[in-house]
Structures are given as structure tokens and as C-alpha cells.
C-alpha positions, 0 to 999 in steps of 0.5 A: 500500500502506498505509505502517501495515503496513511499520511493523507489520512492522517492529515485529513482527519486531523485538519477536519478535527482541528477546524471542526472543533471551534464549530463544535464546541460552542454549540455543545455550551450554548446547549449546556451539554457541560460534564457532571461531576462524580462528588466522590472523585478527585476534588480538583475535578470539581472545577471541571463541571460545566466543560462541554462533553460530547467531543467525540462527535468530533472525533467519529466525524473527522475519522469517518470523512477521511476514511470514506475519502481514502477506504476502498468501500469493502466488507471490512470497511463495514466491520470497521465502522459498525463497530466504531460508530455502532459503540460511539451511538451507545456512548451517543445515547449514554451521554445524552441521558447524562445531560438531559437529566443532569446526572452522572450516569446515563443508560442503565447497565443493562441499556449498555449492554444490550445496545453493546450486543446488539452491535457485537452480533452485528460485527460476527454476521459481517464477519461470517459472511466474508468468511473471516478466519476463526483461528486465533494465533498466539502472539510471537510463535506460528501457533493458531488455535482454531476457535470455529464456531466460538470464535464468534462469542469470543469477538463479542468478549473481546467487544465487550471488554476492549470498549469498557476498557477503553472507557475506564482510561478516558477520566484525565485530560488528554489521557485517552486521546494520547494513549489512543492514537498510540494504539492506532499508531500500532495498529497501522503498522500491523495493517500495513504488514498484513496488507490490510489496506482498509484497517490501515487506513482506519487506523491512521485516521483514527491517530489524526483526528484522536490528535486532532481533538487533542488540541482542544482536550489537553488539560485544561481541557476545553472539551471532553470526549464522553463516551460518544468518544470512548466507546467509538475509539473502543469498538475500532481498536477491537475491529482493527485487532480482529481484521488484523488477526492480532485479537491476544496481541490486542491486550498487550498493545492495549497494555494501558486499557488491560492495567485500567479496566484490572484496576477496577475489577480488583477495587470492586472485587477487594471491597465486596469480599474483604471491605477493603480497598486496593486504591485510593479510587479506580480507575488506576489514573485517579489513585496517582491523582489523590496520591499527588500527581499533576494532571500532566504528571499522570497523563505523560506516564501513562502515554510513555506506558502506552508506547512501552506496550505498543513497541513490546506488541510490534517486536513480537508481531516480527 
């Protein structure tokens, strides 16, 4: 694949997110789609609320424009978006709920979950009927194992935990915009071995319009991403992974959202069965945040931590 149409794609999006931005945000405050504030989270947050939320519409547009620009239109460009901009309307709605009725939960869990389903199911049709491998290969060896029919719950797993992942990482300033278009940056070079020219292609625009929409959500962010953002950015790493056939590689390259989304589980699961606490708060970003850490400090952190993860992922791919 010629290397001049990534760097276009990522250009596009990143000039579409960049002009998109001033257009977008004032409209969301003149809406009053400001964030709500978890009470039991950092207090330095407090001063957050009111920041116009919904940026990820910024996000899904400026990729979707220059993937329709640069893609090839094929039964992988349909997985790609089903499962990115099929997640980003779950995340869509979430947020929606959240500002319509001033709280700061939206859907109910079981919402999510079926709307998250629903458009996992969709992804595995898409994927038997352009007759995708199931065989799953162990990252750094020749060995596939072959899942067959179980391939399919194990896409909807992998759906399911790669979006919830990545939506626990996005409660810092800039944190999932940096450690995102990180992952996309892995990724693209995993496509562009595999000649896989639409996952390529999807993924350098994601990394622009991620870096796009950094500009305005660097801290102190002017807009943040909500889950409209978070869920689309998760269901197209999880699409990339699957076309790529990296689906284990996937949680090393991801090491960031895995050490994020474990946070929580260990926090949950230390306080039902013990009382007790692991961390000051989960996700993990927010336990270095009540420890001292600056914004900045535990933003940079995690970044290095992400490209540490995502080198680690392409030595093993060679």
C-alpha cells in the first residue's frame, strides 16, 4: 500500500478535527451539554463541571470523512465502522441521558449492554459472511488455535471488554486521546504488514483526528470526549485487532486499557469480599491523582506506558 495515503489520512482527519472543533464546541455550551461531576472523585475535578462533553462527535466525524475519502468501500470497511460508530451511538445515547437529566450516569447497565450486543452480533454476521478466519494465533510463535464456531462469542468478549476498557482510561485530560492514537499508531503498522489496506487506513485516521481533538482536550481541557468518544475509539481498536488477526496481541498493545479496566475489577472485587480497598479510587489514573500527581504528571506516564506496550506488541508481531 502506498505509505502517501496513511499520511493523507492522517492529515485529513486531523485538519477536519482541528477546524471542526471551534464549530463544535460552542454549540455543545450554548446547549449546556457541560460534564457532571462524580462528588466522590478527585476534588480538583470539581472545577471541571460545566466543560462541554460530547467531543467525540468530533472525533467519529473527522475519522469517518477521511476514511470514506481514502477506504476502498469493502466488507471490512463495514466491520470497521459498525463497530466504531455502532459503540460511539451507545456512548451517543449514554451521554445524552447524562445531560438531559443532569446526572452522572446515563443508560442503565443493562441499556449498555444490550445496545453493546446488539452491535457485537452485528460485527460476527459481517464477519461470517466474508468468511473471516476463526483461528486465533498466539502472539510471537506460528501457533493458531482454531476457535470455529466460538470464535464468534469470543469477538463479542473481546467487544465487550476492549470498549469498557477503553472507557475506564478516558477520566484525565488528554489521557485517552494520547494513549489512543498510540494504539492506532500500532495498529497501522500491523495493517500495513498484513496488507490490510482498509484497517490501515482506519487506523491512521483514527491517530489524526484522536490528535486532532487533542488540541482542544489537553488539560485544561476545553472539551471532553464522553463516551460518544470512548466507546467509538473502543469498538475500532477491537475491529482493527480482529481484521488484523492480532485479537491476544490486542491486550498487550492495549497494555494501558488491560492495567485500567484490572484496576477496577480488583477495587470492586477487594471491597465486596474483604471491605477493603486496593486504591485510593479506580480507575488506576485517579489513585496517582489523590496520591499527588499533576494532571500532566499522570497523563505523560501513562502515554510513555502506552508506547512501552505498543513497541513490546510490534517486536513480537516480527
Amino acid at each position: 500500500m502506498d505509505i502517501k495515503v496513511i499520511l493523507l489520512s492522517i492529515g485529513a482527519s486531523f485538519l477536519l478535527a482541528v477546524l471542526l472543533g471551534p464549530l463544535f464546541i460552542p454549540l455543545l455550551r450554548r446547549l449546556k451539554f457541560g460534564q457532571q461531576i462524580r462528588t466522590d472523585g478527585p476534588q480538583s475535578h470539581l472545577k471541571k463541571k460545566g466543560t462541554p462533553t460530547m467531543g467525540g462527535i468530533i472525533i467519529m466525524l473527522a475519522m469517518l470523512l477521511a476514511f470514506l475519502k481514502f477506504s476502498d468501500k469493502t466488507s471490512e470497511f463495514w466491520v470497521l465502522l459498525v463497530s466504531s460508530l455502532g459503540f460511539g451511538l451507545v456512548g451517543f445515547l449514554d451521554d445524552y441521558i447524562k445531560i438531559v437529566f443532569k446526572r452522572s450516569l446515563g443508560l442503565t447497565a443493562r441499556q449498555k449492554l444490550l445496545g453493546q450486543f446488539v452491535f457485537s452480533v452485528i460485527v460476527c454476521v459481517l464477519l461470517y459472511q466474508m468468511d473471516h478466519s476463526t483461528a486465533v494465533g498466539i502472539p510471537g510463535t506460528s501457533v493458531e488455535l482454531q476457535f470455529g464456531w466460538f470464535y464468534y462469542p469470543f469477538v463479542v468478549i473481546m467487544l465487550f471488554a476492549t470498549t469498557n476498557a477503553v472507557n475506564f482510561t478516558d477520566g484525565v485530560d488528554g489521557l485517552l486521546s494520547g494513549t489512543g492514537a498510540v494504539a492506532f499508531a500500532a495498529f497501522t503498522f500491523i495493517a500495513l504488514q498484513a496488507s490490510e489496506h482498509e484497517s490501515a487506513v482506519f487506523s491512521a485516521s483514527m491517530i489524526g483526528a484522536l490528535l486532532g481533538f487533542l488540541v482542544f482536550n489537553a488539560h485544561p481541557a476545553k472539551v471532553f470526549m464522553g463516551d460518544a468518544g470512548s466507546l467509538g475509539i473502543g469498538g475500532g481498536i477491537a475491529a482493527v485487532a480482529i481484521l488484523t488477526k492480532t485479537e491476544i496481541l490486542l491486550i498487550l498493545i492495549g497494555g494501558v486499557f488491560v492495567i485500567e479496566m484490572l484496576s477496577v475489577i480488583l477495587q470492586v472485587g477487594s471491597f465486596k469480599l474483604r471491605g477493603k480497598r486496593i486504591f485510593k479510587m479506580s480507575p488506576i489514573h485517579h489513585h496517582f491523582e489523590l496520591s499527588g500527581w499533576s494532571e500532566w504528571r499522570v497523563v505523560a506516564t501513562f502515554w510513555l506506558a502506552g508506547i512501552i506496550f505498543a513497541a513490546l506488541g510490534l517486536l513480537l508481531v516480527h
